[in-house]
C-alpha positions in Angstrom: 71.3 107.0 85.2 73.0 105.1 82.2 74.4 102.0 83.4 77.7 102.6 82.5 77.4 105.2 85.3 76.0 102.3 87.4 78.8 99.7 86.9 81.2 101.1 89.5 78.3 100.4 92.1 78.1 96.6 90.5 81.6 95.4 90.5 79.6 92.1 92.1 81.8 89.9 89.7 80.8 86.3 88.4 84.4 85.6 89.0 86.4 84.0 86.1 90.0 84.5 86.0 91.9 85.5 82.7 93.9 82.5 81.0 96.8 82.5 78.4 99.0 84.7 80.6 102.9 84.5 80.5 104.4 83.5 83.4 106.6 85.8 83.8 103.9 88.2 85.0 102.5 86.1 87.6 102.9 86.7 91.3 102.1 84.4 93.5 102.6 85.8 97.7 102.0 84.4 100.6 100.7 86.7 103.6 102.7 85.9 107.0 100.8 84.9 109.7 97.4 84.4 108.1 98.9 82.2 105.2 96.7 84.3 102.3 97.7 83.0 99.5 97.8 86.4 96.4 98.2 85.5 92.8 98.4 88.3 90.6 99.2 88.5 86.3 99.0 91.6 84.6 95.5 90.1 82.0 92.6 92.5 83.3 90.3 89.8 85.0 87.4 89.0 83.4 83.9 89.0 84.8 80.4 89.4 84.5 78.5 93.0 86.4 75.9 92.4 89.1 72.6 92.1 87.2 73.7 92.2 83.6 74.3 88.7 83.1 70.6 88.1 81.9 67.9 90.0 80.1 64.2 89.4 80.2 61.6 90.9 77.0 58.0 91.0 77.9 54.8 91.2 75.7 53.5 93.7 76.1 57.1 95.7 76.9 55.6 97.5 79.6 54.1 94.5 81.5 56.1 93.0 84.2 53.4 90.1 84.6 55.4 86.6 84.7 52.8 85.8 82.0 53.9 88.3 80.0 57.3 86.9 79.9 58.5 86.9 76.2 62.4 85.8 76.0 64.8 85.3 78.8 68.3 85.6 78.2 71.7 84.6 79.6 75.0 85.0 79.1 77.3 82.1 80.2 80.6 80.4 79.8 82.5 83.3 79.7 86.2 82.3 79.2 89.4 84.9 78.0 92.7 84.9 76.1 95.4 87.1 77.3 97.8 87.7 74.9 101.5 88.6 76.5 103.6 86.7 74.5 105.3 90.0 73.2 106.9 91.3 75.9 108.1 94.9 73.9 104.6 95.9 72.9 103.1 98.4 75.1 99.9 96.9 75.5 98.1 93.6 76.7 95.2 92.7 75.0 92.7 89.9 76.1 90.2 88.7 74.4 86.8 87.1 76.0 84.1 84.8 74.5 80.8 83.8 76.0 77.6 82.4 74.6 74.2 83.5 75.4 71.4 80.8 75.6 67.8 82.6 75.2 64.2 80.6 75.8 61.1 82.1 74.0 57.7 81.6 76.0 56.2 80.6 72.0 57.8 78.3 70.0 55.2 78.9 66.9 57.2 80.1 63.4 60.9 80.9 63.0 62.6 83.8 64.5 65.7 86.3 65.1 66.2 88.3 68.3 69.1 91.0 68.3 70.3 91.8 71.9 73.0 94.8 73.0 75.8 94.0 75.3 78.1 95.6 76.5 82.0 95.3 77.4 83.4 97.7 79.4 87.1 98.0 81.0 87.6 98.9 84.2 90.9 100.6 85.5 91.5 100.6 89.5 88.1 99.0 90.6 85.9 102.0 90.2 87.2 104.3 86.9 85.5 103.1 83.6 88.6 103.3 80.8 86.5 101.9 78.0 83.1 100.7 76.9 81.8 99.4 73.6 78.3 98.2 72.7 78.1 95.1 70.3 74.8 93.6 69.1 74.6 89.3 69.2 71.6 88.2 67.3 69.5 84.8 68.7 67.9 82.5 66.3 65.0 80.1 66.9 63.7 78.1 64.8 60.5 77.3 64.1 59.0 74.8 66.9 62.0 75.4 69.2 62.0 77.5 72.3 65.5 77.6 72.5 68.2 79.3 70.7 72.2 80.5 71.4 74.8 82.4 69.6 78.1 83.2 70.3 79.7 86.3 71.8 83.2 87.8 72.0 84.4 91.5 73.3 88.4 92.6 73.5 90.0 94.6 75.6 93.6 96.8 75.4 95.4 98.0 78.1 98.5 99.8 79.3 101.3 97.1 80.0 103.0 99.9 81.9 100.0 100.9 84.2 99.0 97.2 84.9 102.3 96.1 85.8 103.3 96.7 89.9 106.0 98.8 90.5 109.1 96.8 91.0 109.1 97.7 94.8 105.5 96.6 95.3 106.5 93.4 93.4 109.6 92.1 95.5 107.6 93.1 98.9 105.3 90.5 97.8 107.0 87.5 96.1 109.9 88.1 98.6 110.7 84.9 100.8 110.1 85.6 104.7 112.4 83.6 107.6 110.9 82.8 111.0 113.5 84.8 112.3 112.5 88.0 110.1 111.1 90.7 111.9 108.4 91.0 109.5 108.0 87.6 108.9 104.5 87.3 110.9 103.6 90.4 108.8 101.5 89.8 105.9 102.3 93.0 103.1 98.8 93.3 102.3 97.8 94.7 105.4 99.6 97.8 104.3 97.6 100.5 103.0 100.3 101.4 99.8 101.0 97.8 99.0 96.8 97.7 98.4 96.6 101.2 96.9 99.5 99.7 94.0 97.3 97.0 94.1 94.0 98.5 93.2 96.0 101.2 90.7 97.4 98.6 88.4 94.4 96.7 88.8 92.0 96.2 85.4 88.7 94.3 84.8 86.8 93.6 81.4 83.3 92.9 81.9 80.6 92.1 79.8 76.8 92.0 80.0 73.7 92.5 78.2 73.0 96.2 77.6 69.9 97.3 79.7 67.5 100.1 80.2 67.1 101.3 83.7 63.7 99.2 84.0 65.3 96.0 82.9 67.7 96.2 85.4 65.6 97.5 87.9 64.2 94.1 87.2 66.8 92.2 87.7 67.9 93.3 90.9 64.7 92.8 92.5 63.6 89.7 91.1 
């Protein structure tokens, strides 16, 4: 199974909220009587997959012997740019950087490690929209064990299908009075204020590209 098929079953997110976002697309509700505090922009969040976040190279590639550990690899300080500054264009695009750190088991004579990643863009928590595989090479140099680069990976999506209808919208932001009917009710409790929710809902994540036994690997280890 490719792990783009696996994703859906991974949405584990290294949580990291998109920055840069206009106001005027942020929602901020408060539930009733639990006091759940929702904020909400139309960016695609931006996270990290369950298990993708690091890669491990052995030597011999077959061995899974801790001595056989070649270069571990991790992918950290992911931070994103949402631009929605143009409020006419049809689309919101965000863009993310990261930096992966590596550390080689030798540190004898100079050299460059090239390592797939992936970013993939996910539409209502389970439907991949996109994916794109990008290569991020690692230098070391000679007598070091440790070496970084730096990553980036975009993302485009609908304005229209990430924006909450207006109905969903002013059930949320709306003000409540104690003497309300609803007032003790909190809107997120009901089942189409979540389903709008999850519909207009978008995620980029990123993460090294793996085979089936590296990530085996990582989920086990």
């Amino acid at each position: 199974m490719s792990i783009a098929k696996r994703l859906p079953l991974a949405l584990v997110l290294l949580p990291l909220l998109a920055t840069g976002c206009a106001h005027d697309n942020e929602i901020t509700a408060i539930g009733g009587s639990i006091g759940q505090e929702v904020k909400r922009t139309s960016c695609p969040a931006v996270g990290v997959a369950a298990y993708t976040g690091t890669v491990t190279l052995f030597n011999p590639p077959a061995s899974r012997d801790s001595k056989a550990i070649d270069v571990v690899a991790t992918l950290t300080d992911l931070k994103s740019q949402c631009d929605d500054s143009d409020t006419d264009s049809p689309t919101l695009a965000t863009n993310a950087t990261f930096r992966v750190v590596a550390r080689r088991s030798d540190s004898h004579g100079a050299r460059d490690v090239v390592l797939p990643y992936y970013a993939v863009v996910i539409h209502g928590g389970d439907k991949i929209a996109s994916k794109s595989i990008s290569r991020i090479s690692i230098h070391f140099d000679d007598g070091k064990l440790l070496g970084e680069a730096n990553g980036q990976a975009n993302a485009t999506v609908s304005r229209a299908d990430a924006t909450l209808p207006e109905n969903i919208r002013n059930r949320l932001i709306r003000k409540r009075n104690a003497e309300d009917v609803d007032a003790s009710i909190d809107p997120m409790t009901d089942p189409g204020v979540r389903a709008a929710l999850n519909k207009a809902s978008f995620e980029l994540l990123v993460g090294f590209q793996l085979t089936n036994e590296q990530l085996a690997y990582n989920a086990t280890k």
